[in-house]
DSSP file (Angstrom, degrees, kcal/mol; ACC not computed):
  #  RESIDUE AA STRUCTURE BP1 BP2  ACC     N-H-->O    O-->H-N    N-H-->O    O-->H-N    TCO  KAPPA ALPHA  PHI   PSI    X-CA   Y-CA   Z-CA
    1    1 A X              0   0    0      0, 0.0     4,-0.5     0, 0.0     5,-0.1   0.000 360.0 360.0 360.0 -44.0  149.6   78.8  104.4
    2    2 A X    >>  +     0   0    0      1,-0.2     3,-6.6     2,-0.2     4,-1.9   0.973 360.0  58.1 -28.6 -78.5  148.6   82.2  105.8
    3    3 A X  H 3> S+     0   0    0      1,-0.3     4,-2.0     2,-0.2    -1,-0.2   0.888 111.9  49.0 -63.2 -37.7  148.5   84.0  102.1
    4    4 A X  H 3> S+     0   0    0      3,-0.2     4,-1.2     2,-0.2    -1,-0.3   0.748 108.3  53.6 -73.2   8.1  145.4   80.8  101.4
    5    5 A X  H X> S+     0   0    0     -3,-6.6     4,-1.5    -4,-0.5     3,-0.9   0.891 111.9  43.6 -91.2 -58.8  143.6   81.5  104.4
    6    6 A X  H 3X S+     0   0    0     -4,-1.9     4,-1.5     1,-0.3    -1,-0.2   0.651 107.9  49.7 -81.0  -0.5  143.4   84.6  103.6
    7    7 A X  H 3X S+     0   0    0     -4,-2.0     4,-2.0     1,-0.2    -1,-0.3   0.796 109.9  54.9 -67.1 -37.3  142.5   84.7  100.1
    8    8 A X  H <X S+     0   0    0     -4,-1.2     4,-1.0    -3,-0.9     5,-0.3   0.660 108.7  62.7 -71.6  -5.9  139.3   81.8  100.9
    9    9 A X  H  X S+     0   0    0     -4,-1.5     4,-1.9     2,-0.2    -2,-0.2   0.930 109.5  30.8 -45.2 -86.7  138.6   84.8  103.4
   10   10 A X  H  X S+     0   0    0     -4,-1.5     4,-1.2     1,-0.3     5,-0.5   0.762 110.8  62.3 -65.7 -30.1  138.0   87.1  100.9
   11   11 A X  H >X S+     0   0    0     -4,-2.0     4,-2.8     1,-0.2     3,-2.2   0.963 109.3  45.5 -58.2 -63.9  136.7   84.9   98.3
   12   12 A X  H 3X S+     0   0    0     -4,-1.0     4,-2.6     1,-0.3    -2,-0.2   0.902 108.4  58.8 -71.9 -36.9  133.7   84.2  100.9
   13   13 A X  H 3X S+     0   0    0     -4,-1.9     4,-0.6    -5,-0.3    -1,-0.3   0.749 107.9  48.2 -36.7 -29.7  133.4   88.3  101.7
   14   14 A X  H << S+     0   0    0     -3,-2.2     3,-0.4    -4,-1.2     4,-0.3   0.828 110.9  48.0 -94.8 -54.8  132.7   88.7   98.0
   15   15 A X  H >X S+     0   0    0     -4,-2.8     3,-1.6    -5,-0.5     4,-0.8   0.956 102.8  69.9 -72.0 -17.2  130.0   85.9   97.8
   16   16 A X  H >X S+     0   0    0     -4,-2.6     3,-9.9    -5,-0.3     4,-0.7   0.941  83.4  58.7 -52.2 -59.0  128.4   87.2  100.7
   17   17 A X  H 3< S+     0   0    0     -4,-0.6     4,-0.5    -3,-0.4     3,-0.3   0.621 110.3  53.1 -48.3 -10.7  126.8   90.6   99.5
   18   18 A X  H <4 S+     0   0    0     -3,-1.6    -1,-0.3    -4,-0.3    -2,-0.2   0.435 106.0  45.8 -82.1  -5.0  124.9   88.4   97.0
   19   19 A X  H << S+     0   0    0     -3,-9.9    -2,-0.2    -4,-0.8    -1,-0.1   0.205 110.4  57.6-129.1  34.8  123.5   86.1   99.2
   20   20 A X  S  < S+     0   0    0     -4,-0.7    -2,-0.1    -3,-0.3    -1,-0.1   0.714  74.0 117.6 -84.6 -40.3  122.4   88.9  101.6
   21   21 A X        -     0   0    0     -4,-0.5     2,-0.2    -5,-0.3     3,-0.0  -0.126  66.9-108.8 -34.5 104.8  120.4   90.8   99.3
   22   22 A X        -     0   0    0      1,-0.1     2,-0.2   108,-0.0    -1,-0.1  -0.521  13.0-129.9 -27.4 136.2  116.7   91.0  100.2
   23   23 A X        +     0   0    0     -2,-0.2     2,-0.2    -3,-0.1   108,-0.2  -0.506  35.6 161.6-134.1 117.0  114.2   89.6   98.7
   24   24 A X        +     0   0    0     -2,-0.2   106,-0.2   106,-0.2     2,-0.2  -0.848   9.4 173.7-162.1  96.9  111.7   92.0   98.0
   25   25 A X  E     -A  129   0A   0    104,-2.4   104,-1.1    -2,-0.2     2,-0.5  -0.553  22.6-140.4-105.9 162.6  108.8   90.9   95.2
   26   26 A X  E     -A  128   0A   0     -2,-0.2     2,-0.3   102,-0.2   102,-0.2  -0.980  20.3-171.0-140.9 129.8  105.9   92.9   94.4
   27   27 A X  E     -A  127   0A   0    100,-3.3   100,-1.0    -2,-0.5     2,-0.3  -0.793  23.1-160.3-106.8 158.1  102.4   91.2   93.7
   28   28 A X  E     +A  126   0A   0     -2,-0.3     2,-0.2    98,-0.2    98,-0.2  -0.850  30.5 174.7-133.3 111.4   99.2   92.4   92.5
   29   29 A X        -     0   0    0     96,-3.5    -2,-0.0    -2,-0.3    94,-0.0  -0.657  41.4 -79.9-142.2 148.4   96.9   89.5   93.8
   30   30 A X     >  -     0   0    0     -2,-0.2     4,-1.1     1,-0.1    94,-0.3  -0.182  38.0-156.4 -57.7 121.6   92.7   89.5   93.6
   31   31 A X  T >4 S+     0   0    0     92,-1.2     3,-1.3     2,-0.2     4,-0.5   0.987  82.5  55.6 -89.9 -61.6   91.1   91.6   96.3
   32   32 A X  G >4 S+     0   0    0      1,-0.3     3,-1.1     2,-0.2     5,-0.3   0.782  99.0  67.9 -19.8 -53.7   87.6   90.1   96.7
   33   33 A X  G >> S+     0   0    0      1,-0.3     4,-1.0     2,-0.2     3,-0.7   0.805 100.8  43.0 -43.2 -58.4   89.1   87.0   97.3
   34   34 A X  G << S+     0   0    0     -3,-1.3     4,-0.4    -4,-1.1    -1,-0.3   0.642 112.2  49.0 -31.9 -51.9   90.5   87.8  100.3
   35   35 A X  G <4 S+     0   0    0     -3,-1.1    -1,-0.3    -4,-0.5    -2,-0.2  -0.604 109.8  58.0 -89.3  47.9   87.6   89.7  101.8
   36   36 A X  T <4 S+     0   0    0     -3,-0.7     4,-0.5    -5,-0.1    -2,-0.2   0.205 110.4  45.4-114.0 -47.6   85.7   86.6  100.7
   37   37 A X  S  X S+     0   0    0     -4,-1.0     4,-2.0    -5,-0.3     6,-0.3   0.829 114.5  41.7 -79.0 -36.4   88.1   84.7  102.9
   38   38 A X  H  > S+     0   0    0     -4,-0.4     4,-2.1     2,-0.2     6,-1.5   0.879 107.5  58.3 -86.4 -55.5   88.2   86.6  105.8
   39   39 A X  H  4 S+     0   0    0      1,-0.2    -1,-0.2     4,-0.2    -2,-0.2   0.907 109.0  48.7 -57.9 -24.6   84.6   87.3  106.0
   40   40 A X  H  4 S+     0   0    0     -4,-0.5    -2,-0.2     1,-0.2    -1,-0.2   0.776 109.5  55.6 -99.8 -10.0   84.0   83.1  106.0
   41   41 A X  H  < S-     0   0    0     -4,-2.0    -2,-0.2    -5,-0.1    -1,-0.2   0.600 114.5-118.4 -83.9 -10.2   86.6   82.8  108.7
   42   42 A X  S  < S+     0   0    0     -4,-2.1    -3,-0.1     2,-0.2    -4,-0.1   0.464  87.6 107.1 106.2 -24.9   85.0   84.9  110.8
   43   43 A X  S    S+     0   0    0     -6,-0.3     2,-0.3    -5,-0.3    -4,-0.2   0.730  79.2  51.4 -88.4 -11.1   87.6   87.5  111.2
   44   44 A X  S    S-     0   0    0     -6,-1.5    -2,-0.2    -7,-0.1    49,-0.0  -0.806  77.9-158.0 -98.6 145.5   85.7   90.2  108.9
   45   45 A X        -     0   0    0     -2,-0.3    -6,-0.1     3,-0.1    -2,-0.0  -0.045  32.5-112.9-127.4  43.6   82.3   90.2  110.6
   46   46 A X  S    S+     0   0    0      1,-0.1     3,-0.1     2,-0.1    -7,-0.0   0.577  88.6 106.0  68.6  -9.6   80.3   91.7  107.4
   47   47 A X  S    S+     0   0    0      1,-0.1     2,-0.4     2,-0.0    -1,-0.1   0.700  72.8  52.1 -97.5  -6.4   79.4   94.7  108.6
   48   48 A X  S    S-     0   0    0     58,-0.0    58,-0.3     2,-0.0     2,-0.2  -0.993  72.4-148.7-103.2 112.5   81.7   96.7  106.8
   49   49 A X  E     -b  106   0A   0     56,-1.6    58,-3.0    -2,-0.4     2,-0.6  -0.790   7.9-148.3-130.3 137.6   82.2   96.6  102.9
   50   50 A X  E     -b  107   0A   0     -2,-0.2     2,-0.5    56,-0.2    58,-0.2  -0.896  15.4-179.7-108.8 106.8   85.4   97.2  101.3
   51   51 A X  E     -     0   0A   0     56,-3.0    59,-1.3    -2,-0.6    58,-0.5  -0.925  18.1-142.3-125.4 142.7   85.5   98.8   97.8
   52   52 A X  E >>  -b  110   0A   0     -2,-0.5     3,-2.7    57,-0.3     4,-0.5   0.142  50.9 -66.1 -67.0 161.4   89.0   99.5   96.0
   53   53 A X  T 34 S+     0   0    0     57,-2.1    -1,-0.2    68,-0.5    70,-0.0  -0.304 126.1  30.1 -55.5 142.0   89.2  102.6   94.0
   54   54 A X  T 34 S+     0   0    0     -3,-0.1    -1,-0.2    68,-0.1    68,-0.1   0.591 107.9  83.6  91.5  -0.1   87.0  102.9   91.0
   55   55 A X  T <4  +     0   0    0     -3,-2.7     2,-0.2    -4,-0.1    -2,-0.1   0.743  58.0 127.2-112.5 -38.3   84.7  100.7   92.9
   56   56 A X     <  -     0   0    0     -4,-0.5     4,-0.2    -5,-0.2    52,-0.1  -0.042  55.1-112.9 -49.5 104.0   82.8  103.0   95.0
   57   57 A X    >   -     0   0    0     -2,-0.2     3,-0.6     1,-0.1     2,-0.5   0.245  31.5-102.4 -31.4 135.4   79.1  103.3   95.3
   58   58 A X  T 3  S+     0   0    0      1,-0.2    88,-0.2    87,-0.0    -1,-0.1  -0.467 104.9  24.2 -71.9 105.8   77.1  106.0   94.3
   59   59 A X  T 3  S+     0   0    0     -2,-0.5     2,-0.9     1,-0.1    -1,-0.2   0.601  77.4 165.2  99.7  37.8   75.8  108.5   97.5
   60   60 A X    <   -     0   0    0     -3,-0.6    85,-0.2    -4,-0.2     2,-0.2  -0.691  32.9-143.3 -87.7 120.7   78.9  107.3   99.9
   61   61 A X  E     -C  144   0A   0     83,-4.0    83,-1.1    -2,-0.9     2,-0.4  -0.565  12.0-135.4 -73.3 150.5   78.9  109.9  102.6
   62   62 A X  E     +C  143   0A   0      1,-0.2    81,-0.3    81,-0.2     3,-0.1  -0.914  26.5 178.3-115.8 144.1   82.8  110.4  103.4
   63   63 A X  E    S-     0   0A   0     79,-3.1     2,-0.4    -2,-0.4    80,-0.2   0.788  74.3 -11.7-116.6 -56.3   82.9  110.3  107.5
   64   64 A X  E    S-C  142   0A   0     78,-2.2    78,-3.1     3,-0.0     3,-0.4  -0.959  71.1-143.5-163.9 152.0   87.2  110.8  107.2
   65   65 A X  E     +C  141   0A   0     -2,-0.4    76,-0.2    76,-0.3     3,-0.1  -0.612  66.7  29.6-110.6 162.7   89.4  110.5  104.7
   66   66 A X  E     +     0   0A   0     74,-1.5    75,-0.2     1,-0.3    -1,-0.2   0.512  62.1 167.2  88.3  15.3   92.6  109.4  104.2
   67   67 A X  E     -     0   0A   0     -3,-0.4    73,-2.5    73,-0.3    -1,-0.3  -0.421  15.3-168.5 -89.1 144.0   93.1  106.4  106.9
   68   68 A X  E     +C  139   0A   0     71,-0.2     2,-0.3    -3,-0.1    71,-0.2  -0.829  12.1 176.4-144.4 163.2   95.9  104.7  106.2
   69   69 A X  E     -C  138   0A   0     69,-1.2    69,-2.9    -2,-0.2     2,-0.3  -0.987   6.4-168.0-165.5 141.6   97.0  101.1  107.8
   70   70 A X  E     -C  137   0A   0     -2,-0.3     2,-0.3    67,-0.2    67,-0.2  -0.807   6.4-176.7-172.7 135.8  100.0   98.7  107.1
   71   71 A X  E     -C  136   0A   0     65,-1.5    65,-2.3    -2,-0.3     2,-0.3  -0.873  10.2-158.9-119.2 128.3  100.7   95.3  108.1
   72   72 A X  E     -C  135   0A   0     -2,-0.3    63,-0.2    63,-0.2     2,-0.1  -0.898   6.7-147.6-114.9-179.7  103.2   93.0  107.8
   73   73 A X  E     -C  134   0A   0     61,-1.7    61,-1.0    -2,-0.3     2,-0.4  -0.475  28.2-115.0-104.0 174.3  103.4   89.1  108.1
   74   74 A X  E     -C  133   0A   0     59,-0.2    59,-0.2    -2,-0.1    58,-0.1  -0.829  37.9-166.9 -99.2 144.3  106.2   86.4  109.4
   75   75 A X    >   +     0   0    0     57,-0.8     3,-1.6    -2,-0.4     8,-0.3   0.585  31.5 139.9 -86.7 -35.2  106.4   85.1  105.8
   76   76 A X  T 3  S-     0   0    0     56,-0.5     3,-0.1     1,-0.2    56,-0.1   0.058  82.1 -11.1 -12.0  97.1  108.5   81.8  106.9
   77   77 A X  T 3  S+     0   0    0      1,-0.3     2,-0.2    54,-0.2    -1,-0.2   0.704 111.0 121.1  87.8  11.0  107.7   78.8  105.2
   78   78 A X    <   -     0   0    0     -3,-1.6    -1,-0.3    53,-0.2     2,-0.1  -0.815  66.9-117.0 -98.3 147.8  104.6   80.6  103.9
   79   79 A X     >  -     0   0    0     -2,-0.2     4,-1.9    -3,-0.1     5,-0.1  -0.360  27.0-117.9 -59.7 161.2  104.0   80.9  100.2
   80   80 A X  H  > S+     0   0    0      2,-0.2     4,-2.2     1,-0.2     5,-0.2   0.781 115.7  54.4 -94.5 -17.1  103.9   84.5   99.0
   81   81 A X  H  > S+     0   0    0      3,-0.2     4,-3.3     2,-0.1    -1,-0.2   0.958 117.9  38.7 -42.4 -54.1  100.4   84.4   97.9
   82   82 A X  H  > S+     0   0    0      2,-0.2     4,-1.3     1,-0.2     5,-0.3   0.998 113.6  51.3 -80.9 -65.1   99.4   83.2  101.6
   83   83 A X  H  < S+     0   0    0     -4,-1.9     4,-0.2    -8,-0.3     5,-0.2   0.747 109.3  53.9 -69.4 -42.9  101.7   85.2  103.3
   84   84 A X  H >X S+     0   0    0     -4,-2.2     3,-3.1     2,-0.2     4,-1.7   0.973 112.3  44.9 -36.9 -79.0  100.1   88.3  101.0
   85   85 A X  H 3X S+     0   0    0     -4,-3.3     4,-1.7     1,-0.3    -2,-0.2   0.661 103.4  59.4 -51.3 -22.9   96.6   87.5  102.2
   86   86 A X  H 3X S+     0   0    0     -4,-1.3     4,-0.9     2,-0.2    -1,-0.3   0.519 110.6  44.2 -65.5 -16.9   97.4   87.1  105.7
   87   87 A X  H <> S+     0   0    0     -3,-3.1     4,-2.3    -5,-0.3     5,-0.3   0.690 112.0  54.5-101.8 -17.1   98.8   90.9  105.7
   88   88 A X  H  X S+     0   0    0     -4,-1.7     4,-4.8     2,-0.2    -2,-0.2   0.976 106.0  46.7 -57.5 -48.8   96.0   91.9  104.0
   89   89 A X  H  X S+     0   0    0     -4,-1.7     4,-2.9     1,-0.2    -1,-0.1   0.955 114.8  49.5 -47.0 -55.0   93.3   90.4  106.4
   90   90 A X  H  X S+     0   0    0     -4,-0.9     4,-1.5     1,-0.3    -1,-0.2   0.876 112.4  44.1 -69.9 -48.2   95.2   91.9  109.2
   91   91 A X  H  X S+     0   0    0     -4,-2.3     4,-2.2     2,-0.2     5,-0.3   0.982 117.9  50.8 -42.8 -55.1   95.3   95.6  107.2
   92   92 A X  H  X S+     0   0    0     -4,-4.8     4,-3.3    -5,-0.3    -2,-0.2   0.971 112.2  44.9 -66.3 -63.2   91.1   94.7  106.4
   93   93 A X  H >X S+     0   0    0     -4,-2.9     4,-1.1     1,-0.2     3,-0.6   0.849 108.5  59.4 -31.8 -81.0   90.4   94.0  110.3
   94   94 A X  H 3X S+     0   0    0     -4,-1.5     4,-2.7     1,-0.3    -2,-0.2   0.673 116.0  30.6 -22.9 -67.0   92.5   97.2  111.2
   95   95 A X  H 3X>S+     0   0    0     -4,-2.2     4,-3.2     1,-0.3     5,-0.5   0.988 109.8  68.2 -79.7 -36.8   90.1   99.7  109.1
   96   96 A X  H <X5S+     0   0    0     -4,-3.3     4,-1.8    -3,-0.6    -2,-0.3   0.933 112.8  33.7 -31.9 -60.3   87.1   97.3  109.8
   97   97 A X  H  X5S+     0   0    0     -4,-1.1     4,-1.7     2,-0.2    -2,-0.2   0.971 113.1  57.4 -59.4 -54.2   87.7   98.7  113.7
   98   98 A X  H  X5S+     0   0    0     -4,-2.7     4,-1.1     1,-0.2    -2,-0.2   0.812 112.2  45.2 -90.1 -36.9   88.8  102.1  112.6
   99   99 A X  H ><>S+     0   0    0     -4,-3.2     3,-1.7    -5,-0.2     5,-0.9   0.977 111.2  49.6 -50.3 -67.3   85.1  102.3  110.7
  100  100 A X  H 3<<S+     0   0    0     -4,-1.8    -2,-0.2    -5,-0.5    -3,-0.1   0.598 103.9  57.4 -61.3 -15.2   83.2  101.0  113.3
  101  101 A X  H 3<5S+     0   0    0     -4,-1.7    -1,-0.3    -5,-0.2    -2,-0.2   0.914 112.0  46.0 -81.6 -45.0   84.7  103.5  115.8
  102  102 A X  T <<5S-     0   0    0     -3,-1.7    -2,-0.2    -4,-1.1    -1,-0.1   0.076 112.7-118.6 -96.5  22.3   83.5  106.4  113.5
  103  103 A X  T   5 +     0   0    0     -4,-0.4     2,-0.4     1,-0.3    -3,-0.2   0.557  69.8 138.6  94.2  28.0   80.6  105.0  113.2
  104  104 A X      < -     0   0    0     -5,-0.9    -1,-0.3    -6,-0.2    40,-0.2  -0.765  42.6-153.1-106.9 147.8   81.0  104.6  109.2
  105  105 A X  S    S+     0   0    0     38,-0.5   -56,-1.6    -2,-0.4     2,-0.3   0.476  74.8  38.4 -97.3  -7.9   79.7  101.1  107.5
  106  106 A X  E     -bD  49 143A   0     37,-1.9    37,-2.1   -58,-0.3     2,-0.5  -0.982  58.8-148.7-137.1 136.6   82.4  101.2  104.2
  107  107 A X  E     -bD  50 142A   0    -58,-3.0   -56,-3.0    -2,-0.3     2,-0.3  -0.962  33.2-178.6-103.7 145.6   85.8  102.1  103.4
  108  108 A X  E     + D   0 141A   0     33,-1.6    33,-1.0    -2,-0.5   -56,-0.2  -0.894  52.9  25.9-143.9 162.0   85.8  103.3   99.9
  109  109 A X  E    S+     0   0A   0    -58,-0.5   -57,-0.3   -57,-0.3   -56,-0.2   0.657  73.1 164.7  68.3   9.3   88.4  104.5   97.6
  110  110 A X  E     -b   52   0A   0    -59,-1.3   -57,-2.1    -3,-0.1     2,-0.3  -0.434  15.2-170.2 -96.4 161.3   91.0  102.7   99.3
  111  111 A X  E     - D   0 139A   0     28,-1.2    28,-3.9   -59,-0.2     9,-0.2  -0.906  30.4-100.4-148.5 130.7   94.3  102.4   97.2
  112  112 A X  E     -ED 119 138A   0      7,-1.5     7,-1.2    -2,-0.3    26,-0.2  -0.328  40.8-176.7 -58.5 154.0   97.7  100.1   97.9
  113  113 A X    >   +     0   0    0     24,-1.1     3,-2.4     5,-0.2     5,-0.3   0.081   8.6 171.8-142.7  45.3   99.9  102.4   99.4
  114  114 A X  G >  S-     0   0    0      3,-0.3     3,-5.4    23,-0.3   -44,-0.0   0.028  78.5  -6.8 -71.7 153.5  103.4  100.7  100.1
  115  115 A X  G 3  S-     0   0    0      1,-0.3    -1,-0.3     2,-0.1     3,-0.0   0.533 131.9 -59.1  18.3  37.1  106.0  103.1  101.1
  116  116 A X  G <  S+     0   0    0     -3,-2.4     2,-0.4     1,-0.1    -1,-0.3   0.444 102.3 134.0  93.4  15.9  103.8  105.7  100.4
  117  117 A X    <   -     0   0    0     -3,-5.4    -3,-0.3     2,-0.0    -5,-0.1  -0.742  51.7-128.0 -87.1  87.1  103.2  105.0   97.0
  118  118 A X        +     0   0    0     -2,-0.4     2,-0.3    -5,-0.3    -5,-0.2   0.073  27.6 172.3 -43.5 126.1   99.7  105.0   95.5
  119  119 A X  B     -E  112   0A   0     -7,-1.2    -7,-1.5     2,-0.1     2,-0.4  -0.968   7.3-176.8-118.4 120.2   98.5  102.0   93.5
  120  120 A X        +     0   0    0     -2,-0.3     2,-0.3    -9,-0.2    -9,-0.1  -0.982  13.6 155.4-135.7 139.2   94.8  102.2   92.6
  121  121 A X        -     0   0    0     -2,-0.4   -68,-0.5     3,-0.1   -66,-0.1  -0.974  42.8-136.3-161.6 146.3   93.2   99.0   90.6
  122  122 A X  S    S+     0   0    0     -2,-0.3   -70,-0.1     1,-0.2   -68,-0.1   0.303 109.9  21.7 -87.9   2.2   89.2   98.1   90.8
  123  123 A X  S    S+     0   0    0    -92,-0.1   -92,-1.2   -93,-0.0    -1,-0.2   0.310 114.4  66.0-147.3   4.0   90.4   94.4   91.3
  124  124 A X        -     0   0    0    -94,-0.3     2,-0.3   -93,-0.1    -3,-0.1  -0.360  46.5-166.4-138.7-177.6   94.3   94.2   92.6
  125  125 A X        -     0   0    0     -2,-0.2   -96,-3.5   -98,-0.1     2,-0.1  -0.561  26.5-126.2 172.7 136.6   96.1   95.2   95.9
  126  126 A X  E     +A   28   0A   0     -2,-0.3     2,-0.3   -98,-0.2   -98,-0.2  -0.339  29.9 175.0 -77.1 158.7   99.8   95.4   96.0
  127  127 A X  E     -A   27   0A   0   -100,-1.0  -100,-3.3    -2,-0.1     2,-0.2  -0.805  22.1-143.2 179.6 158.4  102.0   93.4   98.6
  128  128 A X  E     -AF  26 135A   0      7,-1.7     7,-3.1    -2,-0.3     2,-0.4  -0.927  21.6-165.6-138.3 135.5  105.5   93.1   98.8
  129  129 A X  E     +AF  25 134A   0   -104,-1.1  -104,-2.4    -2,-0.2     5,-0.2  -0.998  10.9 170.1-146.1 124.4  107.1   89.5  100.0
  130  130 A X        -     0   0    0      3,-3.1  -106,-0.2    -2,-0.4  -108,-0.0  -0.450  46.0 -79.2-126.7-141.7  110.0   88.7  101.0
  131  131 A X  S    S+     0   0    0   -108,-0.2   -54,-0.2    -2,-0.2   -53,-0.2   0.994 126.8   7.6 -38.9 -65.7  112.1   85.3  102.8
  132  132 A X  S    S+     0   0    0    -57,-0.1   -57,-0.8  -109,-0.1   -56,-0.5   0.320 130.0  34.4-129.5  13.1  110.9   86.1  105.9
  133  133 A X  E     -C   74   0A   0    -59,-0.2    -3,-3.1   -58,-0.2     2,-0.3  -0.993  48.0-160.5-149.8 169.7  108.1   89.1  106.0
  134  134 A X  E     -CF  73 129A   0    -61,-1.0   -61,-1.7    -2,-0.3    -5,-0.2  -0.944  13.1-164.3-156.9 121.6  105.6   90.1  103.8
  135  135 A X  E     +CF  72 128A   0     -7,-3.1    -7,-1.7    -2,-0.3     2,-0.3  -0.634  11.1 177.0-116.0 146.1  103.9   93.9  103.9
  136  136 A X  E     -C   71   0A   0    -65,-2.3   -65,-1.5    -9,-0.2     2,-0.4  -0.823   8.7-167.1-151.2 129.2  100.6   95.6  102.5
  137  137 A X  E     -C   70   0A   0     -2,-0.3   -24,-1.1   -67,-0.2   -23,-0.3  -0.876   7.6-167.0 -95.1 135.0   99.6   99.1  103.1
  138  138 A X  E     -CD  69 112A   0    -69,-2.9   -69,-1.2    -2,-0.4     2,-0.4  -0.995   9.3-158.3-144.0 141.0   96.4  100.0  102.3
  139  139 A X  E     +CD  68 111A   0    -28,-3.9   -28,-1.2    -2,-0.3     2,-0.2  -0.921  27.1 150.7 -87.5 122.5   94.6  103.8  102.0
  140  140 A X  E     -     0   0A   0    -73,-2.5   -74,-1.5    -2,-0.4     2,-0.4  -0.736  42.2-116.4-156.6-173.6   91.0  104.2  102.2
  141  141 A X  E     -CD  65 108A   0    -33,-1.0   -33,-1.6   -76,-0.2     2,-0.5  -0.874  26.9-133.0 -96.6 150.4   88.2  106.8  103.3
  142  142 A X  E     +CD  64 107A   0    -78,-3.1   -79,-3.1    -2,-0.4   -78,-2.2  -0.958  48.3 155.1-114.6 133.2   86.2  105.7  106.0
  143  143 A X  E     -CD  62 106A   0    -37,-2.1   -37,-1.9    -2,-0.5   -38,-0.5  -0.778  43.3-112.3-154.4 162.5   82.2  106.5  104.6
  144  144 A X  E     -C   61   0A   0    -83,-1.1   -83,-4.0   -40,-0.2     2,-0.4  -0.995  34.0-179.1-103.7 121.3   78.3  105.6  104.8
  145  145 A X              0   0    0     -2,-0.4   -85,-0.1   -85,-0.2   -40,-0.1  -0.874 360.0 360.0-127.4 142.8   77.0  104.0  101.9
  146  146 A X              0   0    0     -2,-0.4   -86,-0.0   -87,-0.2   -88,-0.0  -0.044 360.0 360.0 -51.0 360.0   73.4  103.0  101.5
């Protein structure tokens, strides 16, 4: 009786490391959309304009470069789409304050930057989702545009 307990032991030691694994997806999901969303809820308050790399207006004075922000979400029982935009918003607020303290009206240039790897798209931001959290880092300059 011994030697089957402890062989169903190990048989359930072996399935474990597979059903540990983390869960760790990578999206590239519509950025307007977002700051579309956030700006009609009220939690972007417009006064600040975000453009992604490749996007950036012509005469942006650059006030400081290189401000960098990353959020995650509880993911739970969220889709990873929602769960995506919800770290995003919270990333978008973050440099929305971090302009408005340096007295800059745009972030420009700014480029996903998860674990400190640059992704630059004129349309896209990266996020990474997993069960239960869900992460977006974002890069930017903080600028005056006209």
């Amino acid at each position: 009786m011994k030697k089957n307990t402890w062989i169903g032991a190990a048989l359930v030691l072996c399935a474990l490391p597979g059903v540990s694994q983390a869960r760790d997806t990578t999206h590239y999901l519509p950025f307007n959309q977002v700051v579309a969303e956030a700006t009609a809820s009220g939690k972007l308050d417009g006064s600040v304009k975000f453009y992604l790399a490749g996007t950036t207006p012509k005469g942006a004075q650059i006030i400081r470069s290189g401000v960098t922000t990353s959020k995650k979400t509880n993911a739970f029982n969220k889709t990873d789409e929602g769960a995506c935009s919800w770290a995003l918003q919270s990333a978008l607020i973050g440099l929305q304050q971090a302009a408005k303290a340096a007295g800059a009206n745009a972030v420009v240039d700014i480029a996903s930057n998860y674990k400190h790897v640059e992704y630059k798209d004129s349309q896209k931001y990266e996020c990474h989702a997993g069960a239960i959290m869900a992460g977006v880092a974002l890069k930017g300059n903080l600028a005056k545009v006209k």
